[in-house]
PyMOL Python script that loads the backbone (N, CA, C, O; Angstrom):
from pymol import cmd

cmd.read_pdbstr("""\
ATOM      1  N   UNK A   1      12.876 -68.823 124.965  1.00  0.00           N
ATOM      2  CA  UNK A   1      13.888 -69.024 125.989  1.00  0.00           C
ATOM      3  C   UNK A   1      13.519 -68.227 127.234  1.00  0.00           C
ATOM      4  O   UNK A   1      12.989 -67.136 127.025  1.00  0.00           O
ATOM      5  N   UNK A   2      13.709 -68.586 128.447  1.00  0.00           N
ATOM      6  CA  UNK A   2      13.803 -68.242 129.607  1.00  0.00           C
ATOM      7  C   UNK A   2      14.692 -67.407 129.537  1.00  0.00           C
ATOM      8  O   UNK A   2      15.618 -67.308 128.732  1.00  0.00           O
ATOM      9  N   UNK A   3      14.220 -66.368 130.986  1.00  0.00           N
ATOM     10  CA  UNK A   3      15.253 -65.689 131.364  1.00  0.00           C
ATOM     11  C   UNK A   3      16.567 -66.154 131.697  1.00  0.00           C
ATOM     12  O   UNK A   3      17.588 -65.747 131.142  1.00  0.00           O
ATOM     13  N   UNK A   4      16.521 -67.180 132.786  1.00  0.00           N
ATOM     14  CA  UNK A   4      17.564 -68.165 133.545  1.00  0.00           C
ATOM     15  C   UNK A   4      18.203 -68.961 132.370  1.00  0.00           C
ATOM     16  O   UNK A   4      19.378 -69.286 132.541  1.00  0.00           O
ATOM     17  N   UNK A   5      17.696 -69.270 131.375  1.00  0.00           N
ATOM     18  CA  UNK A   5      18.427 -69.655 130.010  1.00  0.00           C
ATOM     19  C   UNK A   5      19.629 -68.396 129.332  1.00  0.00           C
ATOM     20  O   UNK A   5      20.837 -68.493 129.113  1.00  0.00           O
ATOM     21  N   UNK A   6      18.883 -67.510 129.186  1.00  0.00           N
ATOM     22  CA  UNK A   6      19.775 -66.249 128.503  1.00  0.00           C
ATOM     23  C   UNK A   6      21.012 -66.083 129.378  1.00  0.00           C
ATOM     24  O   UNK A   6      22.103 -65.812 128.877  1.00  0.00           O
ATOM     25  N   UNK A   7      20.812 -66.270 130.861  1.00  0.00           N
ATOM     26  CA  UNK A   7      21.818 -65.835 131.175  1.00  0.00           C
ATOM     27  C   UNK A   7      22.866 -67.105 131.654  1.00  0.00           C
ATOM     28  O   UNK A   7      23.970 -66.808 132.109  1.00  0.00           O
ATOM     29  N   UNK A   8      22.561 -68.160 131.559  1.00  0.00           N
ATOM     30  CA  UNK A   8      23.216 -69.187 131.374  1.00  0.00           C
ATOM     31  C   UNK A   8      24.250 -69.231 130.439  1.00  0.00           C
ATOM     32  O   UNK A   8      25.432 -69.491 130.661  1.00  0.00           O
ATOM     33  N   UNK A   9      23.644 -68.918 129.225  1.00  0.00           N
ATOM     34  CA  UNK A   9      24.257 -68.886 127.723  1.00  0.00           C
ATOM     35  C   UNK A   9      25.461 -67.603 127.426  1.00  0.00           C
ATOM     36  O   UNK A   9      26.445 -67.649 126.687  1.00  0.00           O
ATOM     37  N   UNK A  10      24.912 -66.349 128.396  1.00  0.00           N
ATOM     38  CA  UNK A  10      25.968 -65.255 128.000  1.00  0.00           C
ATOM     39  C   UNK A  10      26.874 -65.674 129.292  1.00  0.00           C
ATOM     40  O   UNK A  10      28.036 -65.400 128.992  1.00  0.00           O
ATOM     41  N   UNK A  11      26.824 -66.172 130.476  1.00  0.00           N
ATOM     42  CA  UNK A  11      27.778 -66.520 130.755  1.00  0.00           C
ATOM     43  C   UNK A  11      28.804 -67.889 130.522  1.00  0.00           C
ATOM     44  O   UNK A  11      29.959 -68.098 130.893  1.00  0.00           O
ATOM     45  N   UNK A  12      27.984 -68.588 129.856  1.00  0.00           N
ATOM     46  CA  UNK A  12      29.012 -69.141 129.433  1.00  0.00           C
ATOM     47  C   UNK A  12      29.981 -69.017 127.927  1.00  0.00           C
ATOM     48  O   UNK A  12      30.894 -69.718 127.491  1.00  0.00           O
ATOM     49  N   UNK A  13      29.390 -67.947 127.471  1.00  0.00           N
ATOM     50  CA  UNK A  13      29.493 -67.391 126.134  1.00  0.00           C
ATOM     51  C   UNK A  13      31.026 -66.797 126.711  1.00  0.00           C
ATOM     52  O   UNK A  13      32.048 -67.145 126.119  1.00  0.00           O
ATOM     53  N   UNK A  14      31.104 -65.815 127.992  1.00  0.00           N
ATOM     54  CA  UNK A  14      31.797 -64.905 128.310  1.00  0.00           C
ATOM     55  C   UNK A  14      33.181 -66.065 128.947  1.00  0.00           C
ATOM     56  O   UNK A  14      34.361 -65.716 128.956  1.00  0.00           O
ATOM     57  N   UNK A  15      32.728 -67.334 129.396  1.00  0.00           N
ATOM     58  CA  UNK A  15      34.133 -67.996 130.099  1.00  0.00           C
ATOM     59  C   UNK A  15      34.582 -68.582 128.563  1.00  0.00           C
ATOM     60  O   UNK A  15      35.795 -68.771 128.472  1.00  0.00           O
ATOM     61  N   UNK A  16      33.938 -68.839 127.571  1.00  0.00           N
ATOM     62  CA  UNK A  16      34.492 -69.460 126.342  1.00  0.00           C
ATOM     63  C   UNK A  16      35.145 -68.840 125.690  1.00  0.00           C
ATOM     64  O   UNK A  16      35.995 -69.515 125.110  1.00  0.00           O
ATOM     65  N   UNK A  17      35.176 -67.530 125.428  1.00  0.00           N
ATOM     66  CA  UNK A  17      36.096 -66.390 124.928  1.00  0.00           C
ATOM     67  C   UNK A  17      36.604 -65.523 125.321  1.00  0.00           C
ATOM     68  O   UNK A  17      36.384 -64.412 124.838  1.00  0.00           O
ATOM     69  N   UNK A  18      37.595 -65.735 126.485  1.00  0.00           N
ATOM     70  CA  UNK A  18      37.889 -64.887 127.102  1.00  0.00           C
ATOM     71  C   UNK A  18      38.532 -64.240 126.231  1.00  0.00           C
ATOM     72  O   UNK A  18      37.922 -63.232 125.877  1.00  0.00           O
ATOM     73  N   UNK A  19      39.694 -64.421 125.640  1.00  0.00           N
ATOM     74  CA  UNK A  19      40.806 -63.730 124.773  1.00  0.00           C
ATOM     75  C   UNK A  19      39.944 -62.709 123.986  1.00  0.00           C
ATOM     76  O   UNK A  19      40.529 -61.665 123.695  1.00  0.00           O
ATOM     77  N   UNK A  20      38.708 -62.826 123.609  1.00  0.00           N
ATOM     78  CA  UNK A  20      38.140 -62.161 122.823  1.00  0.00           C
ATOM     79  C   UNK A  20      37.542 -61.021 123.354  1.00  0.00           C
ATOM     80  O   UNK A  20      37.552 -59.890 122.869  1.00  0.00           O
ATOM     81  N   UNK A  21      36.900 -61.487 124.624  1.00  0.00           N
ATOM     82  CA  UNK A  21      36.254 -60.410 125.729  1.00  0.00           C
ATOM     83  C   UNK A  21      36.801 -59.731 126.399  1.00  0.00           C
ATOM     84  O   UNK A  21      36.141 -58.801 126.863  1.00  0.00           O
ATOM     85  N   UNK A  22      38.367 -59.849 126.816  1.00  0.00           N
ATOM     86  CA  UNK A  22      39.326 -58.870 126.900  1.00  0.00           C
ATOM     87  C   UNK A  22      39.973 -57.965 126.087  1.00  0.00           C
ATOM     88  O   UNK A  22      40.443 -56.961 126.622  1.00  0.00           O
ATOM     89  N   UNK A  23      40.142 -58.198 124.361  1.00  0.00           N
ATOM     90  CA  UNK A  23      40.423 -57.557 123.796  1.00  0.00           C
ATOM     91  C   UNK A  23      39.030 -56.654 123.111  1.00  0.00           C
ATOM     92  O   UNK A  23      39.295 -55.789 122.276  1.00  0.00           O
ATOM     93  N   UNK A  24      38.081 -56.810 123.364  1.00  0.00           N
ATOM     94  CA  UNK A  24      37.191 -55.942 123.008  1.00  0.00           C
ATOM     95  C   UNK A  24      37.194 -55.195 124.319  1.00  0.00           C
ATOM     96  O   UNK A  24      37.417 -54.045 123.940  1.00  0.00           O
ATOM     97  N   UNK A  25      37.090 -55.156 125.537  1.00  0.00           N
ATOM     98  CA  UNK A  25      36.968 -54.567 126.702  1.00  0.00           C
ATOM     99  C   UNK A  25      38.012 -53.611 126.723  1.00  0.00           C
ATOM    100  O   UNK A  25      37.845 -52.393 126.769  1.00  0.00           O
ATOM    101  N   UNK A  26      39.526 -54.446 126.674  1.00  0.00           N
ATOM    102  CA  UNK A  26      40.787 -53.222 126.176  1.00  0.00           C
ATOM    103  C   UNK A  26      40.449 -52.006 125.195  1.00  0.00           C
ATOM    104  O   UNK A  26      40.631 -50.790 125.242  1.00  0.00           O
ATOM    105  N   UNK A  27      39.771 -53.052 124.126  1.00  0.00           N
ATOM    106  CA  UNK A  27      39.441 -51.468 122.852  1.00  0.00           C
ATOM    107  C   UNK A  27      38.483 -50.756 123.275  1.00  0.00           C
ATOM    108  O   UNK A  27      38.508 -49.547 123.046  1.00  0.00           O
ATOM    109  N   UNK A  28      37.627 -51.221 123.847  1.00  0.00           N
ATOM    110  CA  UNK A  28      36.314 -49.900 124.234  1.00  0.00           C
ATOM    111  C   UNK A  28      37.114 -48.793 125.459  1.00  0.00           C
ATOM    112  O   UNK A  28      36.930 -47.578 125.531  1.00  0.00           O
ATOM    113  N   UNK A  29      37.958 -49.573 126.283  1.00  0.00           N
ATOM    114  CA  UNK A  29      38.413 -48.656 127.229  1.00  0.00           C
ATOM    115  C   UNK A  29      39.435 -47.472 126.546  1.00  0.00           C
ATOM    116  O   UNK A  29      39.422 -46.272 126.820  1.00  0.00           O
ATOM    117  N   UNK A  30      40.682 -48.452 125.185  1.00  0.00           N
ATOM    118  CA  UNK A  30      41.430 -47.094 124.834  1.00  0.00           C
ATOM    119  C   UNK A  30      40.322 -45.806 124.398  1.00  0.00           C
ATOM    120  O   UNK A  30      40.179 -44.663 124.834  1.00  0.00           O
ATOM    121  N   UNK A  31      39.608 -46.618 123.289  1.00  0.00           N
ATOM    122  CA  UNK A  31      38.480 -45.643 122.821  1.00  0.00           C
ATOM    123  C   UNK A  31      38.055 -44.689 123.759  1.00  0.00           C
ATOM    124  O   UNK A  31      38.254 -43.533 123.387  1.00  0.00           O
ATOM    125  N   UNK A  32      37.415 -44.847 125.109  1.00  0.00           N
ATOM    126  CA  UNK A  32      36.455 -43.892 125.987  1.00  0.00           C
ATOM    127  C   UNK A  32      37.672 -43.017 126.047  1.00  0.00           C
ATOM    128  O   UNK A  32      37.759 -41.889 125.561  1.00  0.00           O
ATOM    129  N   UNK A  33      38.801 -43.814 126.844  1.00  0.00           N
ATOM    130  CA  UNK A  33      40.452 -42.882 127.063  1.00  0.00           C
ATOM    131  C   UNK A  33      40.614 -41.732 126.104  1.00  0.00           C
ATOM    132  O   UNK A  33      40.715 -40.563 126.477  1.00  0.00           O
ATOM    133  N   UNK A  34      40.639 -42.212 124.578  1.00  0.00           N
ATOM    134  CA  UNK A  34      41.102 -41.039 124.248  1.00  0.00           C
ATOM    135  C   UNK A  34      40.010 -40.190 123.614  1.00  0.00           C
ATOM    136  O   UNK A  34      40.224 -39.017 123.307  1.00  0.00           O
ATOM    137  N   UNK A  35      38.889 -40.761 123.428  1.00  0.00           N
ATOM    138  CA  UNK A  35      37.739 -39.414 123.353  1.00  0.00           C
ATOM    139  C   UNK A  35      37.455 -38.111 124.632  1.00  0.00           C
ATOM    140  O   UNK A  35      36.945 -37.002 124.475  1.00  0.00           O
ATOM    141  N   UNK A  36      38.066 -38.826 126.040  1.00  0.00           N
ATOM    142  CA  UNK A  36      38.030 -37.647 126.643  1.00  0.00           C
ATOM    143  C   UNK A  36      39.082 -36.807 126.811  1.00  0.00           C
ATOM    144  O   UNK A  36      39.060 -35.604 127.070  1.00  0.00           O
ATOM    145  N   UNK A  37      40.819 -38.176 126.495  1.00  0.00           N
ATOM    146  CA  UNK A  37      41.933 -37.010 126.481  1.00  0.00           C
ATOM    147  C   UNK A  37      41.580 -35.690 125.389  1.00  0.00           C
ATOM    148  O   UNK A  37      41.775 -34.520 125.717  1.00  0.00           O
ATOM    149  N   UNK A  38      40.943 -36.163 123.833  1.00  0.00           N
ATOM    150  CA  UNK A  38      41.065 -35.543 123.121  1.00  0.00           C
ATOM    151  C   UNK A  38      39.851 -34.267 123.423  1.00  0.00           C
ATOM    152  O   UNK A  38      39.832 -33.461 122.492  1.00  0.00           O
ATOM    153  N   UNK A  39      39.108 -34.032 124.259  1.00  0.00           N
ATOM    154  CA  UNK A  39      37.919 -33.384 124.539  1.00  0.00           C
ATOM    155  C   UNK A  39      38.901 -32.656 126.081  1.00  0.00           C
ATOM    156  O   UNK A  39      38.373 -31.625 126.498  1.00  0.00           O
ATOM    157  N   UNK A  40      39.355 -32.814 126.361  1.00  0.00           N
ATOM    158  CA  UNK A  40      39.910 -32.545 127.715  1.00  0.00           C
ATOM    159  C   UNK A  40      40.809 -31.605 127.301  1.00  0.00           C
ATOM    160  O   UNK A  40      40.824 -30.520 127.882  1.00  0.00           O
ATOM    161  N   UNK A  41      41.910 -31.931 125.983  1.00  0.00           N
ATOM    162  CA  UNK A  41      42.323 -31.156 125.193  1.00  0.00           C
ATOM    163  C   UNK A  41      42.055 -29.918 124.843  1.00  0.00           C
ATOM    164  O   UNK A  41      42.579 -28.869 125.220  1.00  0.00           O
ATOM    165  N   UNK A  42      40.860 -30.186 123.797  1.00  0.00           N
ATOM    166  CA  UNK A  42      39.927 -29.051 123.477  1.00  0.00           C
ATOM    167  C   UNK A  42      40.051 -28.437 124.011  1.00  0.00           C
ATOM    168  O   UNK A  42      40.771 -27.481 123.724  1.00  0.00           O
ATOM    169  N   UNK A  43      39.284 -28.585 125.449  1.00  0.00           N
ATOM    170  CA  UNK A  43      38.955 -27.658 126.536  1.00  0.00           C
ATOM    171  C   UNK A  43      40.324 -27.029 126.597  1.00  0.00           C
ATOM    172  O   UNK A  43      40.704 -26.090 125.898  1.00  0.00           O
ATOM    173  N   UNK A  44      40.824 -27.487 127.263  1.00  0.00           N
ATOM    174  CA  UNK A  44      42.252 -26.854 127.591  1.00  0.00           C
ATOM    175  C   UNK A  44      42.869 -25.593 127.056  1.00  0.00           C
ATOM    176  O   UNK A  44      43.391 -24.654 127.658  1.00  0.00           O
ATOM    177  N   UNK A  45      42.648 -25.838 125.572  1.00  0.00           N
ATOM    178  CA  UNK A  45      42.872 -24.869 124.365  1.00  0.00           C
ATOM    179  C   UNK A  45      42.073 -23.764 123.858  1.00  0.00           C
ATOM    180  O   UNK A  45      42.375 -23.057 122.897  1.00  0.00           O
ATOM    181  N   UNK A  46      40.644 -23.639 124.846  1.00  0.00           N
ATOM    182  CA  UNK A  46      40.331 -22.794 124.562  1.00  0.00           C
ATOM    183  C   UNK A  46      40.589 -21.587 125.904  1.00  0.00           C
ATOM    184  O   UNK A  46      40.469 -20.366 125.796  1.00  0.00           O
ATOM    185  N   UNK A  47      40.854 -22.124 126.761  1.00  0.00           N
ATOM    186  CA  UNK A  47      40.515 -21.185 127.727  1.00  0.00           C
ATOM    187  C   UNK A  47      42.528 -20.593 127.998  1.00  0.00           C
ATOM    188  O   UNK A  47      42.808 -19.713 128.811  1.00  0.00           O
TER     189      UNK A  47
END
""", "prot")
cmd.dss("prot")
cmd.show_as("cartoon", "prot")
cmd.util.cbc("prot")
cmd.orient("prot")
């Protein structure tokens, strides 16, 4: 496969599931969110 193929395919991969590509995008964002509230925390608590 071509380059210009691959990206043909993930974008149309990405308009076919949206519902899916938003709720994984939502979960990676709570995730990053609370690994730094909980590290931000930390910090907080030690000083």
């Amino acid at each position: 496969m071509r380059t210009r193929d691959l990206g043909e395919l993930a974008v149309r991969n990405l308009r076919e599931a949206v519902l899916r590509n938003s709720l994984t995008t939502l979960g990676v964002a709570v995730g990053v969110a609370s690994l730094v509230a909980m590290l931000s925390l930390g910090v907080g608590l030690q000083t």
